[in-house]
C-alpha positions as CSV (number, residue, x, y, z in Angstrom):
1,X,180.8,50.6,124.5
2,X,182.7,53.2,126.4
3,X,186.5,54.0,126.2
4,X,188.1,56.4,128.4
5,X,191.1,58.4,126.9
6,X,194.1,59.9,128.8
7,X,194.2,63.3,130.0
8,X,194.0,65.1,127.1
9,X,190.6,67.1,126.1
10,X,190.4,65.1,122.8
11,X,188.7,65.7,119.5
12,X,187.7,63.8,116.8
13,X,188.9,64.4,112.6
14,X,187.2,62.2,110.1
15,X,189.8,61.2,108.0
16,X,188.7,59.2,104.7
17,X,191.4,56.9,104.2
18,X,190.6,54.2,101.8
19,X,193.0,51.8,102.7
20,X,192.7,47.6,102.6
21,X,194.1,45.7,106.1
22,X,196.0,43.9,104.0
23,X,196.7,43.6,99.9
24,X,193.8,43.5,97.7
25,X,193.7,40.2,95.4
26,X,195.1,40.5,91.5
27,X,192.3,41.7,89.5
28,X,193.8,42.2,86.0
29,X,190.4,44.2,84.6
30,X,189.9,46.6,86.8
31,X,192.4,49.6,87.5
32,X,192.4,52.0,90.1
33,X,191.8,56.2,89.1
34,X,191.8,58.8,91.4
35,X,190.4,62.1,91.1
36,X,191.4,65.3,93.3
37,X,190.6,68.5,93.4
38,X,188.8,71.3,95.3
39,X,185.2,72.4,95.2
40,X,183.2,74.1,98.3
41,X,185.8,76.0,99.9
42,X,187.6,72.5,100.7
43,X,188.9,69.4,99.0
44,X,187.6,66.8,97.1
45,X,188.4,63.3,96.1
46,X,186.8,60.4,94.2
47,X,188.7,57.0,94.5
48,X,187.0,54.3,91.9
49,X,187.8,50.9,90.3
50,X,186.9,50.3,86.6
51,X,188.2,49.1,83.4
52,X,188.7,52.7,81.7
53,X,189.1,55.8,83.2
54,X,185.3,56.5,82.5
55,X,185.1,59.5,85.2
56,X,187.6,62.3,84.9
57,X,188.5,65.1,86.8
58,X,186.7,67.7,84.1
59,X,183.7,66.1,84.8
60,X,183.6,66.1,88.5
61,X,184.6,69.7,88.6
62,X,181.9,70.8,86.7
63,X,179.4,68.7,88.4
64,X,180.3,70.7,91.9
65,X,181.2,73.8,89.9
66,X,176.8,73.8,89.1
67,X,176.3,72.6,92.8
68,X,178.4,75.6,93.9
69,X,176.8,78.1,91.1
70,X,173.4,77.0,93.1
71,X,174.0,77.2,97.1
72,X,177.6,78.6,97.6
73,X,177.5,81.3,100.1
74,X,181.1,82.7,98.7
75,X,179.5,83.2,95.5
76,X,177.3,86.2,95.5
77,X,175.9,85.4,92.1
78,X,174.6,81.8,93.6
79,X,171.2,81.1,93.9
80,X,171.2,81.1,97.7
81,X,173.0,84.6,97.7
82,X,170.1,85.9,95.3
83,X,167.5,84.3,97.3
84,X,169.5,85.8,100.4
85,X,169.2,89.2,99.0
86,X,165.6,88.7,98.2
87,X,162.3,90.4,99.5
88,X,159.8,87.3,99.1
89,X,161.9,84.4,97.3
90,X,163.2,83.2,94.0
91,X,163.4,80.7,91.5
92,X,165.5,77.9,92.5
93,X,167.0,74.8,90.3
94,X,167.0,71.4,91.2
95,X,169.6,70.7,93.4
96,X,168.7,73.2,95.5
97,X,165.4,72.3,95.6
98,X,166.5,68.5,96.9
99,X,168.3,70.3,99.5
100,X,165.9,72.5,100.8
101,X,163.2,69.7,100.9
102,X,165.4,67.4,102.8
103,X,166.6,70.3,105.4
104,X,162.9,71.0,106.3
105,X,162.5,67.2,106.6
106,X,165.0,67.1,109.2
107,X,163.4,70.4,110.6
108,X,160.5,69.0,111.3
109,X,162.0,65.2,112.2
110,X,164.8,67.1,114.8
111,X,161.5,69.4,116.8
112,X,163.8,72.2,114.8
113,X,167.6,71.4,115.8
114,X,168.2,71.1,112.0
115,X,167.5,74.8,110.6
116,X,168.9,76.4,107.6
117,X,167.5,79.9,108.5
118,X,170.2,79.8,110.9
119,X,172.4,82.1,108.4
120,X,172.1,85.5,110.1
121,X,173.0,83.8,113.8
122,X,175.7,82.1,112.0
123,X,176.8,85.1,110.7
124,X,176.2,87.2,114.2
125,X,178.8,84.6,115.7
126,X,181.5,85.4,113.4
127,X,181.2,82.4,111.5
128,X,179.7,83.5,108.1
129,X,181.8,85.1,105.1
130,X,181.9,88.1,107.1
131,X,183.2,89.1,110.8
132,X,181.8,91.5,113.2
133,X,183.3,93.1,115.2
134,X,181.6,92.0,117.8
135,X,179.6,88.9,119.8
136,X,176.2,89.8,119.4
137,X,174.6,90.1,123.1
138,X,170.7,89.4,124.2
139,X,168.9,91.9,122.9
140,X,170.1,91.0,119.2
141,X,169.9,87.5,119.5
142,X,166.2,87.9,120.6
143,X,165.8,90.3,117.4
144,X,167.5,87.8,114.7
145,X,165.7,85.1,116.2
146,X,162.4,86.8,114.7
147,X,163.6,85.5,111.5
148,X,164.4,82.1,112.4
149,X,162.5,78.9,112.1
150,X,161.2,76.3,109.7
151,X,158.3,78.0,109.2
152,X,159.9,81.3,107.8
153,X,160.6,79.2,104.2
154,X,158.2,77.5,102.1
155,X,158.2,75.6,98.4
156,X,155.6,76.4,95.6
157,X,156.7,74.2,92.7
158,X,160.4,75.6,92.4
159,X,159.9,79.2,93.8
160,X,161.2,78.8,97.4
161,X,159.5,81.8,99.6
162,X,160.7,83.7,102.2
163,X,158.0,84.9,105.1
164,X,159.9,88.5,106.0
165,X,163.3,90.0,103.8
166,X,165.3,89.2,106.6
167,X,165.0,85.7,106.2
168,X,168.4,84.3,105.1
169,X,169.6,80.8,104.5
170,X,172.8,78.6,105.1
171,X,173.1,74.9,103.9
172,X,176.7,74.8,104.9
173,X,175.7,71.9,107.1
174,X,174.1,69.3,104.4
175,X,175.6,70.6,101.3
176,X,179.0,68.8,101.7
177,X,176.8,65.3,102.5
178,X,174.8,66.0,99.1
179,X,177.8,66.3,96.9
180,X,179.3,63.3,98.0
181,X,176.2,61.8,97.0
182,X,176.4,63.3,93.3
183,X,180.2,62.3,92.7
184,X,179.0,58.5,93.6
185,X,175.8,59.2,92.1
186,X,177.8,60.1,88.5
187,X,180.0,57.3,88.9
188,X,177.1,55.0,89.0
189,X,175.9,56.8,86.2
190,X,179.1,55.8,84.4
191,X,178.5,52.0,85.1
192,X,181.3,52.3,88.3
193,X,180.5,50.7,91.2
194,X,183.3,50.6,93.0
195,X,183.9,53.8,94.8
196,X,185.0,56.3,97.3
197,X,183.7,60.1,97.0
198,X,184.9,62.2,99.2
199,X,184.7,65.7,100.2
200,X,185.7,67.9,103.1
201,X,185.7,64.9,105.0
202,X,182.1,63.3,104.0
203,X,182.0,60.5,102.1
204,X,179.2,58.4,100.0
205,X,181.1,54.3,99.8
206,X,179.9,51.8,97.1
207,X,181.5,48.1,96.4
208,X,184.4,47.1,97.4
209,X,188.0,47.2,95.9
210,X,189.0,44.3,93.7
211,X,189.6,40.8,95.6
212,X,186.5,41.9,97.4
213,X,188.7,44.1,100.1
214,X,185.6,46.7,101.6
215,X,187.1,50.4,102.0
216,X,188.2,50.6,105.6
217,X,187.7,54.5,106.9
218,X,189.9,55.5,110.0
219,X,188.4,58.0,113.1
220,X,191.3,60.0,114.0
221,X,191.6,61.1,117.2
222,X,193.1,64.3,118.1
223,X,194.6,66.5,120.6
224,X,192.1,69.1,121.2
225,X,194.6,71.5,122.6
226,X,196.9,71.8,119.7
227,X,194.9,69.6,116.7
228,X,197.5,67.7,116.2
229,X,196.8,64.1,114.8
230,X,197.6,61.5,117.0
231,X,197.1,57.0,115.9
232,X,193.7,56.4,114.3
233,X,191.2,56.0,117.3
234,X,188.8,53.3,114.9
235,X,188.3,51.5,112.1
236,X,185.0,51.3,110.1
237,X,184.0,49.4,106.9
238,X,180.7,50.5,106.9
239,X,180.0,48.9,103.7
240,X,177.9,51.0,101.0
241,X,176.2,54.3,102.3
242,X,177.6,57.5,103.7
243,X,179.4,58.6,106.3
244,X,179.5,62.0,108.0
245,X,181.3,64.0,110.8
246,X,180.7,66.6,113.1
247,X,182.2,68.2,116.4
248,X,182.6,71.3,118.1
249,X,186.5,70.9,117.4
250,X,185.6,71.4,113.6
251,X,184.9,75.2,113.8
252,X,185.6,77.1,116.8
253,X,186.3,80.6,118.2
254,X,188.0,81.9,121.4
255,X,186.5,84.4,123.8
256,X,187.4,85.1,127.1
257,X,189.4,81.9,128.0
258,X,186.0,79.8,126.5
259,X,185.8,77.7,123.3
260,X,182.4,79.1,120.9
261,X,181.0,76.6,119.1
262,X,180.3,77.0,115.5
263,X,176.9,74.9,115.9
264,X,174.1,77.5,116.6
265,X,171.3,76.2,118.8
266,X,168.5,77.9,116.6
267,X,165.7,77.7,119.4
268,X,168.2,79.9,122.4
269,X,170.2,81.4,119.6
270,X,173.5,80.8,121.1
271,X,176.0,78.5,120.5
272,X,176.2,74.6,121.4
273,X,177.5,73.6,125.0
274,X,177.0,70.2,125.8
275,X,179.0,67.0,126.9
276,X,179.6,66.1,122.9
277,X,182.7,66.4,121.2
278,X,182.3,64.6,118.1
279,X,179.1,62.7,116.2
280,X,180.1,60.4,113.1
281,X,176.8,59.1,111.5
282,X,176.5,56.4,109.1
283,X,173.2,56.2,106.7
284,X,172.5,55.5,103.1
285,X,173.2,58.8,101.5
286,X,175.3,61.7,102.6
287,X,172.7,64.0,102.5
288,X,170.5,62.1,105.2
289,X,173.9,61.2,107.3
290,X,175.4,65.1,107.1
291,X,171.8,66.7,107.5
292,X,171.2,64.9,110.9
293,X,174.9,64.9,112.3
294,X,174.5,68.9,113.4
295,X,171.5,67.7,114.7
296,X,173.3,65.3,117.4
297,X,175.8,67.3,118.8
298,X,172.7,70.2,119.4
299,X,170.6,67.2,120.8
300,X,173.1,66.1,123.4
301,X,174.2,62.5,124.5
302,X,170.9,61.3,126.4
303,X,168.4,63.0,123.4
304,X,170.5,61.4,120.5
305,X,170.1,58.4,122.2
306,X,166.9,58.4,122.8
307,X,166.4,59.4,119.1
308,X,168.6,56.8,117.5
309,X,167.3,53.6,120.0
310,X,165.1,52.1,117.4
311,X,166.7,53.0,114.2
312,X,168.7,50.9,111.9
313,X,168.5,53.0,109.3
314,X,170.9,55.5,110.4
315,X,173.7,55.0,113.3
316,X,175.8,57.3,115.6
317,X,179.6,56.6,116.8
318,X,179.4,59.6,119.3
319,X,182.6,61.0,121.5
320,X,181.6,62.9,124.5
321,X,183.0,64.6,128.0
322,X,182.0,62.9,131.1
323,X,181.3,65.1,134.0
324,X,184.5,64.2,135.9
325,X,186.1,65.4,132.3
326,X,186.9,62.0,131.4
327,X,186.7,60.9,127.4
328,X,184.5,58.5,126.3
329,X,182.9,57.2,123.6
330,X,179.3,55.1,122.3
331,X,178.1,53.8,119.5
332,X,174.2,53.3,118.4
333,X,172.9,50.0,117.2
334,X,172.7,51.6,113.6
335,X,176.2,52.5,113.0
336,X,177.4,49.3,111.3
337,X,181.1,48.4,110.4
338,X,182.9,49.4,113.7
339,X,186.2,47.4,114.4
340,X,187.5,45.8,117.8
């Protein structure tokens, strides 16, 4: 499927609007709660149907609050700062122990697109807690990269190694997918299995709403000029799994009349230019879903492509610039739950 927009250079927000086409059926035991608050350095929200209101907002916070104690880089006494700071490693909990042996999954899965030693580029680029003052230029891109790689990391039980002290870490881009998976994952725990978790945009989706009504998420389309949201580009019920976004209109920095990318390559060092604007990937978990979505818009169109051909496990619904400068958009045969 391709769609060509108007003349605008669009870009894509994932919006998670939990919404029903049209009114959801009586159902006098189950109530609706909502939960919001704001964890990560963003917002979070947990929509669920149950009898009671078995899940409350003290709870979730803390839940993220431990996440955040573990691999927030705005926390210097987090684990990830510690480790960070480090000469050879620390002790890590478990959390960040499921993180860091799904990222070097995806490392190794992605030939290395997907790499969480990616901190001090990151943070070269002007994208990390701190700014420089300047663009880093070759020769210091050559001499971070010396610390950069799959291979610079390692597990031993729960001590998580670092090769050289300059090794740093940065699970900014599957952290977000992994909550989501804990809010649902708690609410399961509480016997609710009707829910929508959402956070910064990522979401983990179970059941339906009462009168069988699936959750209907909408793919915003917006002006890339301004960011302005314009009508919902699609509609997805994607049924139970997670769903995660990514695009170069997310995170971006000007220089010199051109648009930086927040999405370091980590083989050249520099940051992402390619045809794609936006990747929204559908899989089971949010982990899996917001550790490979990076991944895509690094890849490019034709190597995503190629990469998602055979898989039904996990799906892409991928907006990208044509080389006349046209919009348009695909869709993989995994990505389930796409409206006319």
């Amino acid at each position: 499927m391709h769609l060509t927009l108007s003349k605008y250079f669009w870009g894509l927000c994932f919006a998670a609007i939990a919404f029903c086409l049209a009114a959801a059926k009586p159902n006098l035991e189950l109530k609706r709660f909502q939960i919001t608050g704001y964890a990560q350095g963003t917002t979070y929200q947990v929509t669920y149907y149950a009898e009671d209101s078995v899940v409350t907002q003290q709870q979730t916070d803390s839940l993220l609050n431990r996440l955040d104690s573990s691999v927030s880089l705005y926390r210097p006494t987090s684990l990830i700062c510690q480790f960070n700071r480090s000469a050879t490693g620390i002790t890590i909990d478990k959390d960040f122990i499921m993180l860091i042996k799904k990222a070097l999954e995806i490392n190794r899965a992605t030939d290395g697109l997907v790499d969480i030693t990616v901190k001090p580029l990151v943070d070269a680029w002007g994208f990390g807690v701190k700014k420089p003052a300047n663009f880093p230029d070759s020769a210091q891109v050559k001499a971070i990269l010396k610390n950069v790689g799959g291979d610079k990391i390692w597990l031993t039980g729960s001590f998580l190694h670092k090769k050289t002290p300059g090794v740093q870490i940065d699970l900014n881009g599957i952290a977000q997918g992994y909550a989501a998976d804990l809010l649902g994952n708690f609410c399961e725990s509480h016997n609710v299995y009707s829910y929508l978790a959402e956070i910064g945009g990522e979401l983990r989706i179970q059941g339906t709403k009462p009168g069988n009504e699936p959750f209907v998420i909408g793919i915003e389309a917006i002006d890339g000029d301004d960011m302005r949201p314009e009508p919902l580009r699609k509609l997805i019920t994607p049924g139970d799994g997670a769903v995660t976004t990514s695009g170069n209109y997310r995170k971006h920095l000007q220089a010199n009349g051109k648009t930086i990318s927040h999405i370091i390559d980590p083989k050249t060092g520099y940051p992402t230019q390619n045809e794609m604007i936006s990747v929204t990937v559908l899989a089971q978990d949010g982990i899996t879903a917001d550790g490979y979505d990076n991944a895509f818009i690094t890849m490019g169109l034709k190597k995503t492509l190629r990469f998602l051909a055979n898989r039904t496990d996990i799906g892409a619904y991928i907006i990208y610039k044509k080389p006349n400068g046209a919009v348009a958009d695909t869709v993989t045969a995994g990505f389930k739950g796409l409206k006319k």
